[in-house]
C-alpha positions as CSV (number, residue, x, y, z in Angstrom):
1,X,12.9,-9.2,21.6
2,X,9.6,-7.3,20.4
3,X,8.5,-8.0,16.9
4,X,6.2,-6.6,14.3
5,X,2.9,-7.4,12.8
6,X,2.3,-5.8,9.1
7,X,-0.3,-6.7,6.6
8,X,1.3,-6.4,3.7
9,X,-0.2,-5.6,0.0
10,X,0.8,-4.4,-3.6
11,X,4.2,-3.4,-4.9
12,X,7.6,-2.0,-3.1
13,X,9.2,0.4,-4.2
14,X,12.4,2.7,-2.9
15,X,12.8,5.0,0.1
16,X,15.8,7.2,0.2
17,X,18.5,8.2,2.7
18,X,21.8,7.8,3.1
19,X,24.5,6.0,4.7
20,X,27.2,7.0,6.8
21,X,30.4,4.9,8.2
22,X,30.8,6.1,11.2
23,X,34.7,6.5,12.7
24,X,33.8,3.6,15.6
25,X,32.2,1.0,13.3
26,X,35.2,0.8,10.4
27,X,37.3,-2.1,12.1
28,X,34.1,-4.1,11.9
29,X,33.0,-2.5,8.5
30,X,33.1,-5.8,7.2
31,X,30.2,-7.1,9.6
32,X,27.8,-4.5,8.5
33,X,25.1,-4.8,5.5
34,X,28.2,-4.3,3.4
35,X,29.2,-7.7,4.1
36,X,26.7,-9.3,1.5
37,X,28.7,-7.3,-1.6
38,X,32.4,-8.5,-0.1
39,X,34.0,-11.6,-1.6
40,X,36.5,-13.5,0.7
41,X,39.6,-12.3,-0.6
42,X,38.5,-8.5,0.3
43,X,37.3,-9.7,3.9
44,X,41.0,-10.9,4.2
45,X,42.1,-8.4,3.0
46,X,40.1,-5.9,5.0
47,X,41.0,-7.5,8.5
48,X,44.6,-6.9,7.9
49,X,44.2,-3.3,7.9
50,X,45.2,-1.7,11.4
51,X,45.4,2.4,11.1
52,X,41.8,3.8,10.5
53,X,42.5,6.1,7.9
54,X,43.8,3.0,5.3
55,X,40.1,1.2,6.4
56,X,38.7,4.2,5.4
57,X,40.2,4.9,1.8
58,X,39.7,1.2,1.4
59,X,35.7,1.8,2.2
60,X,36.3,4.5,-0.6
61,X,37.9,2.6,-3.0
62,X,35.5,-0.1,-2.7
63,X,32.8,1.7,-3.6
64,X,34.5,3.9,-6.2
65,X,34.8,0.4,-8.1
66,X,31.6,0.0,-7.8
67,X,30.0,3.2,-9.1
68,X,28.4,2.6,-12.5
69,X,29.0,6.3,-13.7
70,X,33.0,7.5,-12.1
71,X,32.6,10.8,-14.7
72,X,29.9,12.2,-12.1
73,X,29.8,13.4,-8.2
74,X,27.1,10.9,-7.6
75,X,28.0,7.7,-6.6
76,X,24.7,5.8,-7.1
77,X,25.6,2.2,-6.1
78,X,26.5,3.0,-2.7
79,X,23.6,5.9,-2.5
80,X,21.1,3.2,-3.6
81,X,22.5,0.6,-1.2
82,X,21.9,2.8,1.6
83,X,18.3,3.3,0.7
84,X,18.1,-0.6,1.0
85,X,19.0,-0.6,3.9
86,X,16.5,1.9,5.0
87,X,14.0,0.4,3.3
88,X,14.8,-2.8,4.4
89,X,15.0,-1.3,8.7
90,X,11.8,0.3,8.0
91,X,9.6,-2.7,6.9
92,X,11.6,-5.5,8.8
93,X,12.5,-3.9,12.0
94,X,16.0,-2.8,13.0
95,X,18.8,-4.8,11.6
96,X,16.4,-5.6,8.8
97,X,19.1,-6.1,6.7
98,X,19.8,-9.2,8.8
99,X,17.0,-10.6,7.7
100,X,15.9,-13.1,4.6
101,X,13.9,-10.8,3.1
102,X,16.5,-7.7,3.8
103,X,19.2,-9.9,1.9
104,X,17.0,-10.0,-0.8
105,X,15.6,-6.6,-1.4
106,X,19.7,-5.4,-0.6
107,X,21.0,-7.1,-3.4
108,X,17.8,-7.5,-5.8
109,X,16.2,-4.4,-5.2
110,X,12.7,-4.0,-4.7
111,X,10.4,-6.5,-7.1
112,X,7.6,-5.5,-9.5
113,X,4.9,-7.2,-7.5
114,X,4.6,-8.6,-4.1
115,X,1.8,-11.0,-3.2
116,X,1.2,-12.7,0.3
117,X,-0.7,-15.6,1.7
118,X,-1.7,-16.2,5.3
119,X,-3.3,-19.4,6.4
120,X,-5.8,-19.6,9.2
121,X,-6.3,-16.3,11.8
122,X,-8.6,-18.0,14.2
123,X,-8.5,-16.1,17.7
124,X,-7.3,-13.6,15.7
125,X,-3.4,-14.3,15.4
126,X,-1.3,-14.2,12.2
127,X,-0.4,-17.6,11.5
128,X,1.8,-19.4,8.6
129,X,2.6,-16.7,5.8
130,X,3.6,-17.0,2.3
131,X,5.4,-14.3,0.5
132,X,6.2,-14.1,-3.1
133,X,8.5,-11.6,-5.1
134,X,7.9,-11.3,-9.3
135,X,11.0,-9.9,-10.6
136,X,11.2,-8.4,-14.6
137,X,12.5,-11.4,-16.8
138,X,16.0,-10.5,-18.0
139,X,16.6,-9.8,-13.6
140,X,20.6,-10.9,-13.4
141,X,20.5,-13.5,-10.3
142,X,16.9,-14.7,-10.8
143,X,15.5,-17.1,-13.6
144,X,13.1,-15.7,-16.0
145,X,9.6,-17.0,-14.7
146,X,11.2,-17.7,-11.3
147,X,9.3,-16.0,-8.2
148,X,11.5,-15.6,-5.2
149,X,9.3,-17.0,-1.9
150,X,9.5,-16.7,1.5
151,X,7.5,-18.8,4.1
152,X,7.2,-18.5,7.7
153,X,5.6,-16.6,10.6
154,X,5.7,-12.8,10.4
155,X,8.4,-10.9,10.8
156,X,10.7,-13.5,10.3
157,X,10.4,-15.4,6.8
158,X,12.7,-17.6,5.3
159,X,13.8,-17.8,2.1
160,X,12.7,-21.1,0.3
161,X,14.0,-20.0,-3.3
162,X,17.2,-21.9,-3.8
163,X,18.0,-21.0,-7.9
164,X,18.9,-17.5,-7.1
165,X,22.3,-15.6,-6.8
166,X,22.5,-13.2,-4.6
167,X,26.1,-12.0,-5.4
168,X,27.8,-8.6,-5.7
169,X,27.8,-9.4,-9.5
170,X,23.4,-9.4,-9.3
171,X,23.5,-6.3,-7.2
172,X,26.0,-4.2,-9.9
173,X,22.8,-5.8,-12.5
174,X,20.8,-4.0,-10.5
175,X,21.3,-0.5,-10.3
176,X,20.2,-0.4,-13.8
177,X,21.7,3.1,-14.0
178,X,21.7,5.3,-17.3
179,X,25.5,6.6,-18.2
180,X,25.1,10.4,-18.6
181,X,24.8,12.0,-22.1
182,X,26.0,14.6,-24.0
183,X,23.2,17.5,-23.5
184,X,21.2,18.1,-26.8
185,X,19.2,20.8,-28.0
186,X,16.0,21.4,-26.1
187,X,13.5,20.4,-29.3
188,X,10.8,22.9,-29.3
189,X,7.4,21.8,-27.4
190,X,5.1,19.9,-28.7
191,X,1.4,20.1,-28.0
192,X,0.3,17.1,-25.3
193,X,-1.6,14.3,-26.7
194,X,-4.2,12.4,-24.8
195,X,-3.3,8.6,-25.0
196,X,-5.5,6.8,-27.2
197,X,-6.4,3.3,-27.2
198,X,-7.2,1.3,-31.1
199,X,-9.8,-0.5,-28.7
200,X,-11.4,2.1,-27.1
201,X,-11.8,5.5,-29.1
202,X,-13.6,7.1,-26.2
203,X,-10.0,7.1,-23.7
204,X,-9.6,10.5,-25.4
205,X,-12.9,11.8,-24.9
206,X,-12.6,10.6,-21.2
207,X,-9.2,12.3,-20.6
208,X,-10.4,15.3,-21.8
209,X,-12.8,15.0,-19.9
210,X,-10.9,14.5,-16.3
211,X,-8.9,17.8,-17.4
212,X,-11.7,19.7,-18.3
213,X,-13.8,18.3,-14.8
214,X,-17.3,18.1,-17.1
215,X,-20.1,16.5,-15.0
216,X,-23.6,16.1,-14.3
217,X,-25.4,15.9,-11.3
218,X,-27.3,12.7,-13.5
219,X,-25.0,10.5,-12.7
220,X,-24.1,9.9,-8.8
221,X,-21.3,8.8,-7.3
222,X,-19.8,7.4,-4.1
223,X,-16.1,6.0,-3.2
224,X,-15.0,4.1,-0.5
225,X,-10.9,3.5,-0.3
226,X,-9.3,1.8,1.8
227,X,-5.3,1.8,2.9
228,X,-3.0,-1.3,3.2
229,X,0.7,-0.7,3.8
230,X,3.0,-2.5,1.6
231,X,6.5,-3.6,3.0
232,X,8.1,-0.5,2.0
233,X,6.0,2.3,3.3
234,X,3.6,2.6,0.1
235,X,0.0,2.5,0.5
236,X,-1.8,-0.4,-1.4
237,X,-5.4,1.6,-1.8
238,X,-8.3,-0.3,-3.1
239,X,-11.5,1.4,-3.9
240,X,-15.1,0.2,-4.1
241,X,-16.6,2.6,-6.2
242,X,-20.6,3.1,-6.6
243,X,-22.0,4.7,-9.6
244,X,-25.8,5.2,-9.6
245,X,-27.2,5.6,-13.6
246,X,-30.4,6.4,-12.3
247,X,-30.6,9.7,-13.7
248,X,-29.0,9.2,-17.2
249,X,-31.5,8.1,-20.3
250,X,-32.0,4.8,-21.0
251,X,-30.4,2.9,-23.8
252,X,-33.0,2.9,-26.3
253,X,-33.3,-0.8,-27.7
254,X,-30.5,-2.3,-25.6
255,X,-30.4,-4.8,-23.1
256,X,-27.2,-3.5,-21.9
257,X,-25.5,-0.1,-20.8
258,X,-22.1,0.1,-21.7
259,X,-20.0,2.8,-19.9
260,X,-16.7,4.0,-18.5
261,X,-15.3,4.3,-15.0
262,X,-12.2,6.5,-15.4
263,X,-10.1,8.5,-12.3
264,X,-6.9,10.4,-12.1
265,X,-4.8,11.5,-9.1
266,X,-2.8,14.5,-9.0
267,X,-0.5,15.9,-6.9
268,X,-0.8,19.9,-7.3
269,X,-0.9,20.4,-10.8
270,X,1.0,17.3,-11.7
271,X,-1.5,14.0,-12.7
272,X,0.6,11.2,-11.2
273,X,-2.1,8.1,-11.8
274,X,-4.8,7.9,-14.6
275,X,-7.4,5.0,-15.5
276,X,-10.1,3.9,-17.7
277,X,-12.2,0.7,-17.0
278,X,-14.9,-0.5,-19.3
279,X,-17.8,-1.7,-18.4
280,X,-21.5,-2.6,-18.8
281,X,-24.8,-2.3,-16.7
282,X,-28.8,-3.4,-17.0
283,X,-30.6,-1.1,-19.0
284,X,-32.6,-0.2,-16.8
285,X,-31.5,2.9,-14.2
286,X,-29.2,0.8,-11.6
287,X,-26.5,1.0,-9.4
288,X,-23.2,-0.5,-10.1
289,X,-20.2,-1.2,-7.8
290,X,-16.7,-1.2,-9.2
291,X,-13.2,-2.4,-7.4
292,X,-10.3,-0.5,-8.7
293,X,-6.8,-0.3,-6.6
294,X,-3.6,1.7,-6.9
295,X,-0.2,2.2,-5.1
296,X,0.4,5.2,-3.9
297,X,3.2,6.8,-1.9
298,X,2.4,8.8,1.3
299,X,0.9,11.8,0.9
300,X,-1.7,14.2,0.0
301,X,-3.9,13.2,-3.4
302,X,-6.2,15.4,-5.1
303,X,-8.3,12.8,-6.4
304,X,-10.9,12.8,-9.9
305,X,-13.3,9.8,-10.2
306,X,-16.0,9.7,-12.9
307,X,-17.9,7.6,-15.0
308,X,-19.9,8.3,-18.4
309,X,-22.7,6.6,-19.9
310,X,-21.8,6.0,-23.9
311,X,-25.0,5.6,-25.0
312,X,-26.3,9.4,-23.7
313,X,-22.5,10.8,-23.8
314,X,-23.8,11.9,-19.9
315,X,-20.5,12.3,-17.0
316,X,-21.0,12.1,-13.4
317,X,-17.8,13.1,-11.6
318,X,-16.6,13.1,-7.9
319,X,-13.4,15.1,-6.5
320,X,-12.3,14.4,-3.0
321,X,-8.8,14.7,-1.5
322,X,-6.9,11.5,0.0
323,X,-4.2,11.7,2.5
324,X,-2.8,8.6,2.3
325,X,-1.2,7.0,5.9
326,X,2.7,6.5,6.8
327,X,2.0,3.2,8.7
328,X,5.0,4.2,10.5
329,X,4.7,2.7,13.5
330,X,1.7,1.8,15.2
331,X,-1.5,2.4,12.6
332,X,-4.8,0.5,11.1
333,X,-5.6,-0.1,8.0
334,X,-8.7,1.7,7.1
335,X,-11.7,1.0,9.5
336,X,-14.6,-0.1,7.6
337,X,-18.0,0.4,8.8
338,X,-20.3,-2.5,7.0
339,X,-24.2,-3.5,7.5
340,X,-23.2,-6.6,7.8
341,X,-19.8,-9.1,7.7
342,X,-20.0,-13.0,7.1
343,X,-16.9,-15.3,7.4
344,X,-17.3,-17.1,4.3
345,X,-16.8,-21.2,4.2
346,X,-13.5,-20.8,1.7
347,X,-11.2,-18.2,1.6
348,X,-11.2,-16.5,-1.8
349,X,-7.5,-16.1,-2.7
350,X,-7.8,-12.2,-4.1
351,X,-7.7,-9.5,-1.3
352,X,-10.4,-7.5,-2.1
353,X,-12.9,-8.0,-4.7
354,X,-16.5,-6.5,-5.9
355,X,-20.2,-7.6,-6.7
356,X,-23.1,-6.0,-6.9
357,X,-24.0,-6.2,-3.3
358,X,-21.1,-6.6,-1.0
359,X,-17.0,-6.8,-1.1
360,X,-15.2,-9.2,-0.4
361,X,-12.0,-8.8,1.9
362,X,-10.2,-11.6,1.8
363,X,-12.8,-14.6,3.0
364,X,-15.3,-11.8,4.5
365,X,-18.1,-10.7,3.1
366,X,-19.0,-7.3,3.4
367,X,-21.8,-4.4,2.5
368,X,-20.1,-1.3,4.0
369,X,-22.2,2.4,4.4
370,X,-20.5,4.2,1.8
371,X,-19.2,8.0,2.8
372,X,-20.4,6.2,6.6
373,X,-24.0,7.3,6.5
374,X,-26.4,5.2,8.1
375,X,-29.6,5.0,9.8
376,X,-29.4,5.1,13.5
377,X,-31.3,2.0,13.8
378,X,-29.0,0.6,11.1
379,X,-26.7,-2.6,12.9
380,X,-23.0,-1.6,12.5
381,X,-20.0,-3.6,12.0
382,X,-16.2,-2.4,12.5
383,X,-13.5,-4.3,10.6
384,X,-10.1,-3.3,10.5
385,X,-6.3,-4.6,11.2
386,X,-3.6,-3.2,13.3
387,X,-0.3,-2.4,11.8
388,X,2.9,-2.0,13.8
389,X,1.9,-3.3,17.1
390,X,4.2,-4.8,19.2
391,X,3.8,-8.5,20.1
392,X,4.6,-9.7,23.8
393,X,8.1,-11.4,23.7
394,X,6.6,-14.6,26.1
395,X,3.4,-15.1,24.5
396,X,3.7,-14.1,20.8
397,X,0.4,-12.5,21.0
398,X,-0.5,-8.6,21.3
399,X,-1.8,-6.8,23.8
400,X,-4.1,-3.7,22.6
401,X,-6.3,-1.6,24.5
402,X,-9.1,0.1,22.0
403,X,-11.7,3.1,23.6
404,X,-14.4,4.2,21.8
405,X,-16.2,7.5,22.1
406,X,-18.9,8.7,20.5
407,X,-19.7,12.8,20.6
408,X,-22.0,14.6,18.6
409,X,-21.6,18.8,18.6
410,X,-18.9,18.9,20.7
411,X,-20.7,16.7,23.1
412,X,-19.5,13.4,24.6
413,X,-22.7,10.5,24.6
414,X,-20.9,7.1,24.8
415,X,-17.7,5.9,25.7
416,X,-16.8,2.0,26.1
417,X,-13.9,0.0,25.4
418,X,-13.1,-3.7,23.5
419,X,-11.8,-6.5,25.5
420,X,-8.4,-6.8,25.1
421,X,-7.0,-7.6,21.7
422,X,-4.6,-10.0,20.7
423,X,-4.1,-10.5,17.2
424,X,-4.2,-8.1,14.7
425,X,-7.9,-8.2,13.0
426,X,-10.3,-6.4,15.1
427,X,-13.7,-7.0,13.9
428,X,-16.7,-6.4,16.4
429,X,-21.1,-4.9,16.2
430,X,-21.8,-1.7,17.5
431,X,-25.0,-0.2,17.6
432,X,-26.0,3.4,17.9
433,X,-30.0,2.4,18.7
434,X,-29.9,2.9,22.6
435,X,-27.6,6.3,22.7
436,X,-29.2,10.0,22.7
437,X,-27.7,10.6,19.1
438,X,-29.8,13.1,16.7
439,X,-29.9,13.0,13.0
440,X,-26.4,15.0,11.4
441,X,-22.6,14.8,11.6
442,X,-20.9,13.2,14.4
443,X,-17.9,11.7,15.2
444,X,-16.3,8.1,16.5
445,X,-13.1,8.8,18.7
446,X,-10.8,5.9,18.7
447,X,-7.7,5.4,21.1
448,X,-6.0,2.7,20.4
449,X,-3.4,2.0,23.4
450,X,0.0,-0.5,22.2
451,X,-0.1,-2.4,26.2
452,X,3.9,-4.1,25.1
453,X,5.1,-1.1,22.8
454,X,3.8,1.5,25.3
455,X,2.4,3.7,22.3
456,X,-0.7,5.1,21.6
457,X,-2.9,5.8,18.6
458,X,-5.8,8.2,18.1
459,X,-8.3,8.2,15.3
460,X,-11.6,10.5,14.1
461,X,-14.4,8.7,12.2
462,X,-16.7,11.6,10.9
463,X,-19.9,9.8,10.3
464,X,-23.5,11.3,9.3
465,X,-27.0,10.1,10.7
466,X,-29.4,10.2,8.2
């Protein structure tokens, strides 16, 4: 059997589809995913039922009893179920359902956080993993306080939470669904307020602000984000953001500049993600690097990040565009291009964090060329981990085959290739001294070849030589 590896990050959230009993599966309906809502008397019950079209208004029935709103066409206990399931096929392989951490997420739902741990990767495969679901307090089937945690080697977890119930009667808690109301009299529109904060009286100013896209060239900016799937197909994106202050006044008579990093995402017209971090700096013109991180679903972002210096009332803003992976299959997480990576002696138990000088990803630590311009003299370091790659079924291990290529105005200067890799981090030098490469854009061509899963992956690095 071919598993999966995933490095996993952030929050799940729902998927949707739908399910459909097909004419050939009803006599063993009861076997399916359906089989973690039935109690023993409907089994019974169930298996005496010989003629097809009596299994099938049974199937109906059943589900009519449970749909929390009978006055409407929508039936949204068995419409959520099925996107479960989905959800649950997608991030745990087929028959995810099957699964410890399919049961889980079938009759649970999907948690409010999701946090993982993995123990040592020497030679480069996964090894023991911890996984831990935070549900709301007030969750029917889980203890307030309680986290329900899985242990194990990835895919396969087990669950080592005993105190929860995963009945049909925690599932109906669940749903969580609204009963419809009467309609009401559209009240006539109010103007939109910017949210405002009793400790911060500049959030309004700063919204404003993003909407208004005010800026100076004073301030500079550069962002660096990087994608992690979560188990249910959204993107856990952190972001090392660099703001330089080298061009705004200096505080007069303060030892300290206090300022605001602020972004906003939007999807067409429609803001879908805004923040405001506080922070403070030398004095002194300097650069500062920040770590912010949001979930995103797949898709295309239009993207605002800014920062303002109080003191001089000065805004530096940046607007790029994010397309954010569907680690669908065989993927990376973002490939990271750093001057320099170092193992660190202990692991730091936060997945990414920021200083002054470097990031920290997990126990490596990192100072990457932001927007990927470097020197060509400048020594280069790749980082990044394979997602969806099958392992070989003997030796547990994978078995990639990654090309490089480097071109340069349509021109090819260097290919090679990586030995073979085996475990999902990929971390390796490269160095651009000895090629025929000139100062400008050029690009690093990656093919990334799955040797058990027979797939193949191919990805663009646009990169500038300064």
């Amino acid at each position: 059997m071919i598993s999966r590896h995933i490095v996993v990050a952030g929050m799940l959230l729902s998927v949707a589809t739908a399910t459909v009993v097909e004419a050939s599966s009803l006599k063993n309906w009861y076997k399916s995913e359906v089989q973690y809502l039935l109690e023993k008397k409907e089994v019974k019950k169930y298996k005496k039922i010989k003629k097809d079209s009596e299994r099938q208004k049974y199937i109906d029935d059943f589900w009519k009893s449970l749909d929390p709103t009978p006055e409407t066409a929508e039936n949204e206990a068995q419409e959520i179920f099925a996107k479960r399931v989905k959800m649950a096929e997608k991030n745990f392989g087929k028959d995810g359902w099957k699964t410890h951490t399919g049961r889980v997420l079938l009759i649970l739902g999907p948690p409010s956080d999701s946090k993982m741990e993995q123990g040592d990767m020497a030679g480069g495969t996964a090894r023991h993993t911890t996984m831990s679901w935070t549900y709301p307090d007030g969750t029917t089937g889980v203890p307030d306080g309680q986290a329900v945690v899985f242990s194990g080697i990835l895919p396969k977890l087990s669950l080592k939470t005993k105190e929860i119930d995963l009945s049909k009667k925690s599932f109906i808690a669940s749903l969580k669904v609204k009963k419809p109301s009467p309609a009401k009299p559209t009240p006539p529109p109010v103007a939109a307020q910017a949210p405002q904060s009793p400790q911060d009286p500049t959030v309004q100013e700063i919204i404003q602000a993003i909407t208004e896209k005010k800026f100076s060239a004073a301030i500079g900016l550069e962002i660096e984000p990087y994608f992690i799937p979560s188990p249910d197909g959204n993107i856990f994106m952190p972001m090392a953001i660099q703001v330089d202050f080298s061009g705004a006044p200096a505080p007069q008579g303060a030892e300290k500049r206090a300022c605001h990093i602020f972004g906003a995402f939007y999807q067409g017209d429609k803001m879908v993600k805004n923040f405001v971090l506080s922070h403070e700096v030398g004095a002194e013109p300097s650069k500062v690097l920040v770590f912010k991180s949001e979930v995103l679903a797949p898709g295309s972002y239009n993207v605002l990040i800014g920062a303002r210096d109080d003191s001089s009332g000065v805004y530096g803003l940046k607007e790029f565009k994010v397309d954010t992976p569907d680690f669908h299959g065989l993927g990376t997480t973002t490939i990271l291009l750093a001057k320099s990576i170092d193992q660190q002696t202990a692991p730091r138990s936060d997945l990414l964090t920021v200083l002054t000088d470097a990031i920290y990803l997990g126990p490596m630590k990192m100072m990457p060329y932001f927007g990927r311009k470097l020197q060509k003299e400048d020594p280069i370091n790749v980082f990044y981990a394979l997602v969806g790659a099958s392992q070989d079924p003997v030796t547990s291990q994978l078995k990639v085959k990654v090309t490089y290529e480097l071109t340069q105005n349509g021109k090819s200067i260097k290919k090679f290739a990586l030995p073979e890799i085996t475990g999902p981090i990929v971390m390796h030098p490269m160095s651009f001294k000895e090629y025929s490469v000139k100062k400008g854009p050029c690009e690093l061509k990656l093919k990334i070849e799955d040797l058990v899963g027979g797939t193949t992956l191919n990805k663009t690095l646009e990169l500038e030589i300064e």
